[in-house]
N, C-alpha and C positions, 0 to 999 in steps of 0.2 A: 923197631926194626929199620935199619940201616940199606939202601939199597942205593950200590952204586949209578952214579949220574953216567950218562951215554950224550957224547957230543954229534949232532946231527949240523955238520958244517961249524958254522963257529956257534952255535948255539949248544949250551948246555942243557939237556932235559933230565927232570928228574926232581924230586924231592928238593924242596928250598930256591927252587928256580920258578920261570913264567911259564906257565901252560903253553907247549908249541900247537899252533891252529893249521889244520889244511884245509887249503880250498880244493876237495876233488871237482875238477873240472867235469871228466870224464868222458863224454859226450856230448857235452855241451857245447862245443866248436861251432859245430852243425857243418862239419867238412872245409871249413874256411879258415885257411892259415893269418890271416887278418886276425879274423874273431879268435883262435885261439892266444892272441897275441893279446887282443883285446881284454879278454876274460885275465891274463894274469894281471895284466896293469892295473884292472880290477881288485882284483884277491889281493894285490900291493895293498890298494890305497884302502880297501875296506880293512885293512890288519892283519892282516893270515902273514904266517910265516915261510909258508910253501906252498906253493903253485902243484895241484898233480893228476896227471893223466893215466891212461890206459893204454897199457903195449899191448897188443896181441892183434892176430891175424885169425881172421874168422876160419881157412881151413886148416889153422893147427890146433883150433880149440874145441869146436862143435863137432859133432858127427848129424849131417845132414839127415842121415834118416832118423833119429833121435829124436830131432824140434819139427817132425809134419805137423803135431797136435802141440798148441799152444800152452803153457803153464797159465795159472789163473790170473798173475798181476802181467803178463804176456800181452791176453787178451788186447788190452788196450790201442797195441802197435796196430798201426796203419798193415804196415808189412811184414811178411813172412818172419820167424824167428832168424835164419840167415840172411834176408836182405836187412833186415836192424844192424845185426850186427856187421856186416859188412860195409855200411852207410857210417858208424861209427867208430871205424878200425882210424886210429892216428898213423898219416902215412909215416914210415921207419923211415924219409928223407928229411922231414919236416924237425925230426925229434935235434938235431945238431943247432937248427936255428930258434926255437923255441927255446934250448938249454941257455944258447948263449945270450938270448934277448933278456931270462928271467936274469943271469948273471947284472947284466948292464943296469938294468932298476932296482937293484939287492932283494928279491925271492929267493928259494932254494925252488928247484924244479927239480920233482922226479917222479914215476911211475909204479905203476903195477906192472910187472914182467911176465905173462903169460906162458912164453916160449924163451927154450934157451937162447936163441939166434937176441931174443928184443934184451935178456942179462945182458950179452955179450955186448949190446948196442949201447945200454947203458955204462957200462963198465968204462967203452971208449969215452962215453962223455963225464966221468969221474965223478957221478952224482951222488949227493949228500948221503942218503938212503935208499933203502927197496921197501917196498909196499909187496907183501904177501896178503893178495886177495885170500879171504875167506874160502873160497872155492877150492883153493888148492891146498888147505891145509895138509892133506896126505897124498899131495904126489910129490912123496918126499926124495926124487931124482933134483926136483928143482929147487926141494929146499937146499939139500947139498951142496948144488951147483951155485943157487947165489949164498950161502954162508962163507963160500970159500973165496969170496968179493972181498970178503971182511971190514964190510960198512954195517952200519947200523940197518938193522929189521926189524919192519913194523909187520907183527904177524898177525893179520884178523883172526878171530876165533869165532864167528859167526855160526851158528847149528852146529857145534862141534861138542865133543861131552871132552873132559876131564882127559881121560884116555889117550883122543888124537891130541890134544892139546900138548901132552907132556911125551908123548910120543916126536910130535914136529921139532919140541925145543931139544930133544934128546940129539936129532938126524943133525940139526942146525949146530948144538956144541958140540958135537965130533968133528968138528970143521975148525975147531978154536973158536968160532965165534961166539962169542957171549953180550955181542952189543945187541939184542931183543928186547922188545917194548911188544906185549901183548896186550891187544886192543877188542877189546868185548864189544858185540856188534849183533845183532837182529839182521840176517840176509833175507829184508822183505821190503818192499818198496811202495809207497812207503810204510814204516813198522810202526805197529799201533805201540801211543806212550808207555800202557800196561803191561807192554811185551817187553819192558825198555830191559830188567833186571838188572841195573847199574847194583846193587849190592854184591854181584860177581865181582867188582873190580879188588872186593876187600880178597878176596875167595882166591882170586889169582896170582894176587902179591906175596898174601901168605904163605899161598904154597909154594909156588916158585922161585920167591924174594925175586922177582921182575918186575921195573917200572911199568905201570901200566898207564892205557887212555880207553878212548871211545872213538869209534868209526861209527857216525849216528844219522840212522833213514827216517828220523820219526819226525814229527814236522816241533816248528818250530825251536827252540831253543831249551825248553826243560829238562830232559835230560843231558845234554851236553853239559849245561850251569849244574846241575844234581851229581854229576861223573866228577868236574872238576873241584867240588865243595868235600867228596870223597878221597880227592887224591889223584885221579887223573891229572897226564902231564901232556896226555897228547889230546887234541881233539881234533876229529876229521868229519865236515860236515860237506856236503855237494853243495856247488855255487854255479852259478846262472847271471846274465844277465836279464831274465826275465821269465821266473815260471811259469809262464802262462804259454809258452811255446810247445810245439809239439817235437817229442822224440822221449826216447826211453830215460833219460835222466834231469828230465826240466822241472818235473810237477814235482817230485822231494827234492826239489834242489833250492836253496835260500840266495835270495837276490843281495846285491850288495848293501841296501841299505840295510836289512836283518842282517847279513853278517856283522857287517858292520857293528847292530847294535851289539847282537852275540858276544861278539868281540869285548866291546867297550864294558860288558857287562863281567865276563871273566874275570877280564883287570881289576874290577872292582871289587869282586868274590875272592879273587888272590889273598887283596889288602885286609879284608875282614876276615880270613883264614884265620891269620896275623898268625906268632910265632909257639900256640898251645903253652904257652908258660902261663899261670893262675897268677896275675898281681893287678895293683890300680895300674887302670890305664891313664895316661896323662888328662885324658876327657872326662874322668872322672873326679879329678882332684877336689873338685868344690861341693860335685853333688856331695860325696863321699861326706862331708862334711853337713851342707844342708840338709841331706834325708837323715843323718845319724841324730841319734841321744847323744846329750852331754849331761851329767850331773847338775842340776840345777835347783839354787833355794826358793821356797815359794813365800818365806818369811823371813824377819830379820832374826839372825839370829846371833848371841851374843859370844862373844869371847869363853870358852868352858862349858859350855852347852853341848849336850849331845844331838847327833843329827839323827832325825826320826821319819819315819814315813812320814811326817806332817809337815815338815819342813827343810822339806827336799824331795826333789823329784824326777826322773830322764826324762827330758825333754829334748824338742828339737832348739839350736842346731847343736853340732858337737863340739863347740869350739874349745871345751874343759877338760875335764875326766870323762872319760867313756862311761856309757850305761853299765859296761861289764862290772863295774867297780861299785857299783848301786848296794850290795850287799854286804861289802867289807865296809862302807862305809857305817851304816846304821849302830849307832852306838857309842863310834867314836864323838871325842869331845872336840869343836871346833877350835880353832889354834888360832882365829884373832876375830874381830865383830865382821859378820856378812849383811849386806843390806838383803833386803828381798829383789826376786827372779837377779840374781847374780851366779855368774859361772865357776862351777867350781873349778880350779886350775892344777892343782897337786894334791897328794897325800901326804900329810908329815906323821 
């Protein structure tokens, strides 16, 4: 199955291409246009391809009386579910010089859109892709509204069944847009390994024929490298300079030097993908030869003689006639004198 490749900037994704990597920042600033400066130069040098944040403004998203009572991975905040999220709203001034700094060091920078006004914000800065959090799989007013951007969409499918899922891409291609990349995701923070179901991603392709990745809360690196050994082309993991800080996205969030490895370990997984075609590979040329049978005599044996289980045998290495050949031979009469353990070389 053949699925068209989707360019996200100059970058080709997609079957036969490198896995594109993001660093969602997210929250991770910690309200300082420095450190968010900081963290992409970061996500640069550790490998990611893209730098990305979150647009949205706490009173177009929440409804205060909703979060008085905390959800259970909530708990953990110092503060209220509104002052969090309000603490790590990315101010809408910041987002023009951010875009332009990731430009200057070659990142792609771009966001989660929460609200139409943060589309419309992105849209002025001509950014590579949108990010559909998981969240809004079905307020499909803004799937609509950014499809008809007609940039590539990375659409989380996080706690969503089958249903909204082909429900969002249906809203999204009435728009003409058909650049989607659906990305299988656990909305839990962070998601236990077992919860990972990276076998979704065969499940989504098929049905769809859309490239897919992974947007992954679960700690460390196994599922991400499991998604991408699958076929995943995107992978989105949370980055930090240091999780061991406090705020809502530090503690599942991977520092540079694990991205970093994360990274270096993809690349790796890429190359041993290698291209599913079944032949020798060049590393094998020799064993191929050393672990094999070759026909070989274990006596001398003379000019018209015939060759008998007694004198002749597969052995290692193969430098001769293949073992396969072991039973056409028995019988026939040798065609000139063989000393003994000598390799047999043809059939006449």
């Amino acid at each position: 199955m053949t699925i068209k490749s989707i360019k996200i900037g100059k970058t080709s994704i997609g079957e036969g291409n490198s896995c594109y990597v993001i660093a969602e920042i997210g929250s991770n600033f910690d309200g300082s246009l420095s450190k968010a400066k900081k963290l992409i130069k970061l996500a640069k040098e550790s490998g990611a391809n893209a730098a990305k944040f979150q647009s949205f403004l706490t009173k177009n998203l929440l409804s205060k009386k909703g979060f008085e009572t905390k959800s259970a991975f909530q708990n953990s905040w110092k503060n209220s579910v509104w002052k969090t999220y309000e603490k790590a709203e990315l101010p809408r001034k910041w987002h023009y010089e951010l875009s332009q700094y990731s430009k200057k060091i070659g990142i792609d920078f771009f966001t989660s859109p929460w609200d139409f006004d943060a589309v419309e914000l992105l849209d002025s800065l001509d950014v590579v892709a949108y990010k559909i959090g998981s969240g809004d799989i079905t307020y499909l007013e803004i799937l609509k509204h950014v499809g008809k951007k007609k940039k590539p969409i990375l659409l989380g499918t996080g706690a969503s069944t089958i249903q909204e899922i082909a429900q969002a891409i249906k809203v999204i291609k009435s728009t003409g847009n058909n650049k989607i990349i659906l990305l299988q995701s656990i909305t839990q923070y962070p998601s236990p390994i077992e919860s990972a179901n990276f076998l979704v991603l065969n499940t989504l392709k098929k049905k769809f024929k859309l490239n897919v990745g992974y947007s992954d809360h679960s700690p460390g690196m196994l599922v991400a490298l499991s998604s991408v050994a699958l076929g995943a082309c995107v992978i989105e993991k949370h980055f930090t300079d240091n999780s061991k800080l406090k705020g809502p996205d530090h503690p599942h969030s991977m520092d540079p030097k694990s991205f970093q490895e994360m990274v270096k370990n993809i690349r790796f997984l890429e190359k041993a993908k290698g291209d599913g075609i079944k032949k020798v590979e060049k590393v094998e040329k020799e064993t191929r030869i050393i672990q094999r049978r070759g026909i070989w005599t274990v006596e001398s044996i003379k000019k018209g003689d015939k060759f008998t289980a007694k004198n002749i045998m597969a052995l290692r290495p193969a430098i001769g006639i293949s073992a396969s050949h072991y039973k056409k031979l028995l019988g026939k009469k040798a065609w000139k004198n063989f000393p003994a353990y000598s390799a047999l070389k043809n059939i006449n």
